[in-house]
N, C-alpha and C positions, 0 to 999 in steps of 0.2 A: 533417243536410246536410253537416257537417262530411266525413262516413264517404264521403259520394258524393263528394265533392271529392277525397279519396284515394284515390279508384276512379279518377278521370279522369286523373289528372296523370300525361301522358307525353309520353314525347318517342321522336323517331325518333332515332334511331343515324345517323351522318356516314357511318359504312361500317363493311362487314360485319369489316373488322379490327380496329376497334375493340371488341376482344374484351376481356374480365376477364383483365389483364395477371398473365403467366405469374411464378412468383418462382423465377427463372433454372432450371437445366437440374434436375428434382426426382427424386431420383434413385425414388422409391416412385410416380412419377406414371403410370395408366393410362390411356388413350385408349379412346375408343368412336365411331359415328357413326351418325346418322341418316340415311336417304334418305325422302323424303315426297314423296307424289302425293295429291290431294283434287280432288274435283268430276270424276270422268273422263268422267262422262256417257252410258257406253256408244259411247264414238266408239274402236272398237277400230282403225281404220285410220289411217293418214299423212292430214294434211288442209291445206289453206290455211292461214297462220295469220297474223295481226298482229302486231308486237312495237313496243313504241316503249318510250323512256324518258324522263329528265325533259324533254330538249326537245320531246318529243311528237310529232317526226316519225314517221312509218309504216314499219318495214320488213315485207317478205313474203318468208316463207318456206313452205316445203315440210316440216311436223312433225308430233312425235305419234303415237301407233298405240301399241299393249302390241310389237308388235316392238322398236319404237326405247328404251321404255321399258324391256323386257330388255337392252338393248345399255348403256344407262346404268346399271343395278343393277349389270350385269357388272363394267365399266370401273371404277365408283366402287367395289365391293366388292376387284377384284383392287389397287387404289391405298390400298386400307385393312386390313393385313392384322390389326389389331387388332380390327377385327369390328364391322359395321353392320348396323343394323335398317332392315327394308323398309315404312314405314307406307303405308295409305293413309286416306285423311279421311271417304271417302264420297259419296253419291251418283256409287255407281258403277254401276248396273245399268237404269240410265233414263238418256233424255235422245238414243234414235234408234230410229230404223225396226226395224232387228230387235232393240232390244230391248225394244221395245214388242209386236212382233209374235209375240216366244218369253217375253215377261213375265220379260227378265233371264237365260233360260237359257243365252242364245247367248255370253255374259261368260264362264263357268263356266269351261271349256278355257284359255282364253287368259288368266284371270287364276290360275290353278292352275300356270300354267308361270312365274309370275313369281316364285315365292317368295319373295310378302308372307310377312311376320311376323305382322303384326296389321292390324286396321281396323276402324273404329265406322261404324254406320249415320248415314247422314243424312236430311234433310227427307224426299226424294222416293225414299228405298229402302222406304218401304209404297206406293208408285206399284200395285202390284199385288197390295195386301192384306197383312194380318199372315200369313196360312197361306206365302205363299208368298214374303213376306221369310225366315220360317223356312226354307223348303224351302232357300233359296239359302245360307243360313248353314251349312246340313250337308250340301252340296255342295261347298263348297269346302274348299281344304285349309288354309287356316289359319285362327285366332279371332276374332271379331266381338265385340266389348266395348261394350257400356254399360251405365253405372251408373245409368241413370235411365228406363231402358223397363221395364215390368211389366205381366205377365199380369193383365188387370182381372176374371179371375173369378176366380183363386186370388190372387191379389195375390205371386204368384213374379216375380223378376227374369226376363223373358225371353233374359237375355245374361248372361255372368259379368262381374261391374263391371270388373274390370282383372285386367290379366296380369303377371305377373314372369318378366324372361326376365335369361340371364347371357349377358355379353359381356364378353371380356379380366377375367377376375375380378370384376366388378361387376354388383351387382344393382339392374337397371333397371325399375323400378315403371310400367306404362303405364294409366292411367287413360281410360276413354272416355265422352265426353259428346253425346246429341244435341237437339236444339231442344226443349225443352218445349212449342213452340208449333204441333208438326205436325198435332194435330187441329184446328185451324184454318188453319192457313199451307195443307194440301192438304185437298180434299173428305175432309168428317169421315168418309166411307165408307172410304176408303181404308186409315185407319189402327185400324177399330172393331174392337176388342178387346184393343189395347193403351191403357195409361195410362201417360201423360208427367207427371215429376215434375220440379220446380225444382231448380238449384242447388244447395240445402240438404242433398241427399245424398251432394255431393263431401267436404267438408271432415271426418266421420268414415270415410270410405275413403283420404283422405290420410293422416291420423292413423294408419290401422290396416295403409297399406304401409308408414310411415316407422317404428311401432311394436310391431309384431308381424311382420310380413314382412323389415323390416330394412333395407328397399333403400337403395340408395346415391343414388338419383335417381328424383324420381317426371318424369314425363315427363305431362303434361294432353293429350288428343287432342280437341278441340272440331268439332264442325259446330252451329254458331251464330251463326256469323258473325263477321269482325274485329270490327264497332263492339260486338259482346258480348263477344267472348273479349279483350278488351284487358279494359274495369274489372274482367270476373270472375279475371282472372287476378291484377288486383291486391289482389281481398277476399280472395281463397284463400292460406293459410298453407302452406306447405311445396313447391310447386310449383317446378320449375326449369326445366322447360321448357315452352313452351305451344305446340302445335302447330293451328292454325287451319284452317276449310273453310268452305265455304257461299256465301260473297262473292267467290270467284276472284279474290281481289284475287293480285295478283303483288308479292311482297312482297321487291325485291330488297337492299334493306336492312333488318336487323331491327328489333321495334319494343321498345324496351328499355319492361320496368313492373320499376322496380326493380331488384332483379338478375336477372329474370326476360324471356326474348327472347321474345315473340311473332314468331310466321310465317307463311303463308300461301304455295300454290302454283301459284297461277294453275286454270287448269282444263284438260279435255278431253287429260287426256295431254299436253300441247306443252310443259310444265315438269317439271322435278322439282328438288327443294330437296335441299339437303345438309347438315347440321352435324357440325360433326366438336366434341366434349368430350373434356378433359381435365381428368382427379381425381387430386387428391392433399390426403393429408390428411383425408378426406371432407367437401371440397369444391371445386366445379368452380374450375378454376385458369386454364383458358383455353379460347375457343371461337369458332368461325369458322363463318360462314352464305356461303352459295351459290345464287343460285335459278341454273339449267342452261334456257336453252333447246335443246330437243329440235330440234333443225334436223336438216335430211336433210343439210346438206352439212360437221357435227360429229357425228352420229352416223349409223351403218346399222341395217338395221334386221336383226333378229335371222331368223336363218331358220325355225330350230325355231320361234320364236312367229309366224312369219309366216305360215307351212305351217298352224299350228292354224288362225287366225284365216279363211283361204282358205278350209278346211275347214268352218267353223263358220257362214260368211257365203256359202255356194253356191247352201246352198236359197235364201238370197233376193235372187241378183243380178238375177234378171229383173227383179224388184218393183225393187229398190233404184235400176239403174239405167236405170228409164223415166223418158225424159226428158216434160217438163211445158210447159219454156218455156226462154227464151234471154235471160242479161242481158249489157249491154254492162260494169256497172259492177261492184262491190264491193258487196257484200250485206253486212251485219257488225251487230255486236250488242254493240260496247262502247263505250257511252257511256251518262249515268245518267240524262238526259232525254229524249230522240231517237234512232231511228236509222234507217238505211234497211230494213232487214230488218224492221221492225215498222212504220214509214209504207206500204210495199208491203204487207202482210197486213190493216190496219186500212181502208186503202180497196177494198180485196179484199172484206171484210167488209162494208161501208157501202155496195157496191156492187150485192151480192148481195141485202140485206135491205133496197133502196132505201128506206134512213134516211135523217136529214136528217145524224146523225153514227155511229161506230163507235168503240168502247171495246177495247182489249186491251192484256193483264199486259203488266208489264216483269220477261219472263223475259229471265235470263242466259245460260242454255243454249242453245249451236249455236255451232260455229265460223263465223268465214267461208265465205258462198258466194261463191268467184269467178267474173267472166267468165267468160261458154261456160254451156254446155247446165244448167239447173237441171231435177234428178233428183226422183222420191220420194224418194227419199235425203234429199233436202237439205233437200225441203218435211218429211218427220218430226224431222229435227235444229230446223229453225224451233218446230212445234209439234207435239210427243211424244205429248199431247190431242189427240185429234180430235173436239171440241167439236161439239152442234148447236149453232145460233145461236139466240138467243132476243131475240127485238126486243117492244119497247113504246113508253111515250112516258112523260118527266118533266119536268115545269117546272124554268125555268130556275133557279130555287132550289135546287132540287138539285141540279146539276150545279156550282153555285156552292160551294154544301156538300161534295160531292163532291171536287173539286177541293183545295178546304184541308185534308181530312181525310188528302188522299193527301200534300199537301206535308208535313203533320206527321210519318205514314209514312215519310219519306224524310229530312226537314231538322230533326227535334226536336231540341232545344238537350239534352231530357232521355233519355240512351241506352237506358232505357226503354220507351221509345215507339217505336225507332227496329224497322220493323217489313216483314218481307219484304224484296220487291228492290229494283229500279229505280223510275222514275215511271210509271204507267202511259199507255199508247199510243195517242192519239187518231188518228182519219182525219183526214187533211190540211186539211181542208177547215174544221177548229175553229182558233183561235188563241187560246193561252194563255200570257199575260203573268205574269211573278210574280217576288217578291223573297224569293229563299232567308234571306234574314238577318233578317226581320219577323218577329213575332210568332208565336204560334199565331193562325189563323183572321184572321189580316190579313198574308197572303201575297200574295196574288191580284192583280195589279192592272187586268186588263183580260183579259177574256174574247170570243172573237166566233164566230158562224157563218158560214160564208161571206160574211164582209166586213160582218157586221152585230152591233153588240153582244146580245149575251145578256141576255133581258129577264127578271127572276126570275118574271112570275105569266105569262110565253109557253109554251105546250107544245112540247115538241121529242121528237121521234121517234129512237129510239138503238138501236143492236143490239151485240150481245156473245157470248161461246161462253157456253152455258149450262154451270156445275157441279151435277151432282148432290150433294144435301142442300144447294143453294141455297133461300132463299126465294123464294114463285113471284112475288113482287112487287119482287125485286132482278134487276138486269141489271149486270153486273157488280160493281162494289161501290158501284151507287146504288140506295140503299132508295126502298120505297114508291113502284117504278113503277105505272106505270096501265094497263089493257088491254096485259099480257104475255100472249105465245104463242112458240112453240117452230115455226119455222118447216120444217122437214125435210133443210133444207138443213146441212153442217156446214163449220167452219171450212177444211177441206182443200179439198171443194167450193168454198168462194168464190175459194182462194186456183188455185186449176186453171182455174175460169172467166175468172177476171181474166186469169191470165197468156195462155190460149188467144185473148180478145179480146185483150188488147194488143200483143200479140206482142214486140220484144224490149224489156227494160227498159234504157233510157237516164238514166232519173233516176229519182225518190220522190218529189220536189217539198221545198218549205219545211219547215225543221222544225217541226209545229206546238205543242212546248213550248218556250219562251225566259224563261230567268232573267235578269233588266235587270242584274242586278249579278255577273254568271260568262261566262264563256266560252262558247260553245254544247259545245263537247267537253271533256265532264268523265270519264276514263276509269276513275276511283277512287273509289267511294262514300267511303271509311274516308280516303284520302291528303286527297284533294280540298276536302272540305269537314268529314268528321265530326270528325277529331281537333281543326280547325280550333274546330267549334263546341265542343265537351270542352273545352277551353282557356281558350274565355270563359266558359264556366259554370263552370267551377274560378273564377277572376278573380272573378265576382258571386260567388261561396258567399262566398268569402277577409268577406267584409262582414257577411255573416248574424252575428247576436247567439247562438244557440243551437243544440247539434249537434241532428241529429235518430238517430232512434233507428239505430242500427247495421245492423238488423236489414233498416233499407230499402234495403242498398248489396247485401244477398247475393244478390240471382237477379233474371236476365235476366230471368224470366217467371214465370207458376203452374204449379202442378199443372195438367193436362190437366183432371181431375176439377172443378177451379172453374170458375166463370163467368170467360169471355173479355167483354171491352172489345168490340162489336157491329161496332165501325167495322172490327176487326182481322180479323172472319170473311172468309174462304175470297181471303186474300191467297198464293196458291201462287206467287210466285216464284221 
């Protein structure tokens, strides 16, 4: 226990100048820098976007697109003549309409004119199969790195672990890492015929660019999340930079683990992060972090990459922009309990498959839909799946069960546990009470149906998008339903019908998840509350009599090849 208590203990940085103090002007000292983008979702164009900071107020602006992301590489390359690497984190070829619709091909062009460096796959780049995550890695023109995907029938690394590249005389080690947990985190179809390995394979590929390759700096590239890539960064030996994906957390101050900075980029193209290091002596002497919002009225957007992207997205503007329906309000998707973009889809759902309730993930992916006309467009950015619905009925015992299992998912004291996305998305019409700081399995404090409590031996009627290699008795992630069928109807369907009967959205209604002791808008899984909780269970370990073995603090997760925890299956957020 002792080893996990030195996993957790961090602290956030005052500000990003609070850099490893320079020892005066060094006359051997070289400079290098980073530029990072992670999570772009396939949103190749300019979009709506939200910004807020610690007071939490909203601002909107007009960001994002690989144009404007060009127009940034440029600026911060031509301000850096010592020489910057282009990373990006992943889960970049999923997450809209047409790249759902060309399975990722339509990215190819317009991320080829950006001149990435490098980038590792993430959760949802098998969205369309291992064959043709391949295809899209030897389409593009630079290297796709991880050290923990392998071929499951020759047992070969499907990707080269890491690269070594030179900038200003120094050699920079990039190491890539992706979820060990995507045969469960997405339909185990999805990713069948690769196998996802732990952790446990980084720390001899650190050892062997810091000892045999020689580098000057190994540089970590994660998609696993901030609440994992913080402790793993801190069991990992030789690591100096940790560059993070998966959680869009927008990390505008770094998260120091030792002498090592964790980061994070926000998503959807609207950010891009910057570090700028300096070596001397071999070792880092001083370093400054940046997160860059992409705004239309600090950056333009690039034309060469604007002209591809025009080009790439022609065949499907008809599709893209038929319009669906009309909202008056802000459609949006960041916050970790509620939001209106998921209360709008979940009674969509509930409405169509007239249950008594309606279940759906807490995905992260979609920018804001503003005011005015809602597109296909906007309905694929919401939900990328186009799910059928599959309705049944389960006592209210399960949904009781259900419910703690998902709080644990989201609020576990142990980072471990801490598993997928957000909370997931009831129809309005449920009300669920709970106390993020309780227990395991005494979270909950009050549960209702339409203004009625939840009886555990009452049956209730529930609908949900089906996953394939679901069990046929699971409707979303509550087991052992009862009389399940697959109604023909799919999630897009509900969400078309709803908006043609309602016609324009004015509101979503009450949020039907509330924590008694937070905020209703918690915009940060990792800020918000996770480190908070890492803090106190650092605090309890400090009292334990006896370490435990070491061996428990190295990997976020298993091998693909073991048995997954049941509660954890087909969590794709």
């Amino acid at each position: 226990m002792t080893a996990i208590v030195g996993c957790l203990a961090t602290t956030l940085s005052a500000s990003a100048a609070n850099s490893i103090p320079a020892n005066g002007a060094e006359p051997n000292a070289k400079k290098f820098s980073i530029a990072f983008v992670n999570d772009i979702h396939a949103q190749l164009e300019p979009h709506p976007e939200l910004f807020w900071r610690d007071d939490h107020s909203k601002r909107v602006h007009n960001a994002g697109g690989l144009s404007r992301i060009a127009t940034a590489f440029k600026q911060l390359e031509a301000e850096r003549p010592h020489g910057m690497l282009k990373i990006d984190g992943g889960d970049t070829f999923q997450g809209s309409g047409p790249g759902a619709w060309t399975q990722g091909e339509v990215m190819v062009r317009p991320l080829n004119a950006l001149g990435l460096d490098v980038a590792v796959p993430g959760n949802w780049s098998v969205a369309y199969g291992a064959k043709q995550l391949q295809s899209l890695s030897e389409k593009v023109n630079y290297p796709i790195i991880a050290a923990n995907i392998f071929d499951q029938k020759t047992g070969d690394r499907s990707f080269q672990p890491y690269l070594v590249k030179e900038v200003n005389g120094l050699k920079i080690g990039l190491l890539g890492f992706t979820d060990p947990d995507v045969p469960t985190r997405q339909p185990p179809h999805m990713s069948k015929g690769l196998n996802f390995q732990a952790a446990k394979v980084l720390q001899p590929l650190i050892d062997e660019l810091r000892n045999e390759e020689k580098v000057d700096v190994v540089v970590l590239i994660t998609h696993i999340g901030l609440h994992k890539a913080v402790p793993l960064t801190r069991q990992l030996r030789g690591v100096d930079i940790s560059l993070s994906a998966d959680t869009h957390e927008r990390t505008y101050e770094p998260i120091e683990v030792g002498d090592v900075w964790v980061v994070e980029a926000g998503a959807f193209g609207s950010l891009v992060g910057v570090m700028d290091i300096t070596m001397s002596g071999g070792k880092i002497v001083d370093r400054q972090w940046e997160l860059i919002e992409l705004r239309e009225d600090k950056f333009a957007e690039d034309e060469h990459v604007k002209g591809i992207v025009d080009e790439v997205l022609a065949p499907h503007r008809e599709r893209m922009n038929r319009e669906i329906g009309h909202t008056d309000i802000w459609l949006e998707r960041y916050n970790v309990m509620s939001t209106s973009m998921d209360r709008l889809i979940a009674d969509a759902v509930k409405e169509s498959a007239g249950t008594d309730i309606a279940l759906s993930n807490g995905f992260r992916f979609s920018p804001p839909t503003a005011p005015g006309p809602i597109t296909e467009a906007d309905l694929w950015n919401w939900l990328p799946l186009n799910l059928e619905i599959k309705v049944g009925k389960a006592y209210g015992k399960q949904l009781i069960d259900y419910w703690e299992n998902e709080f644990e998912n989201v609020f576990s004291r142990n980072p471990s546990r801490l598993y997928g996305g957000w909370l997931a998305r009831p129809s309005t019409n449920m009300d669920v009470q709970f106390d993020s700081t309780a227990k395991a399995n005494e979270r909950l404090r009050s549960l209702e149906i339409d203004g009625e409590p939840v009886g555990p031996d009452k049956s209730y009627s529930l609908a949900a998008g089906a996953r394939d290699g679901q069990p046929a008795d699971q409707i979303h992630r509550v087991k052992r339903c009862h009389v399940t069928k697959q109604i023909g109807l799919t999630t897009h369907d509900a969400v078309r019908h709803y908006l043609a009967q309602r016609g324009d959205v004015t509101e979503t209604g009450k949020p039907p998840v509330q924590c008694v002791v937070r905020p209703d808008v918690l915009r940060s899984q990792y800020l918000a509350f996770i480190k908070e909780r890492q803090q106190e269970r650092e605090a309890e370990m400090q009292g334990a009599d006896s370490p435990a073995d070491p061996k428990t603090s190295i990997s976020p997760s298993v091998d693909s090849n073991e048995k997954e925890p049941h509660e954890k299956e087909m969590n794709d957020e």
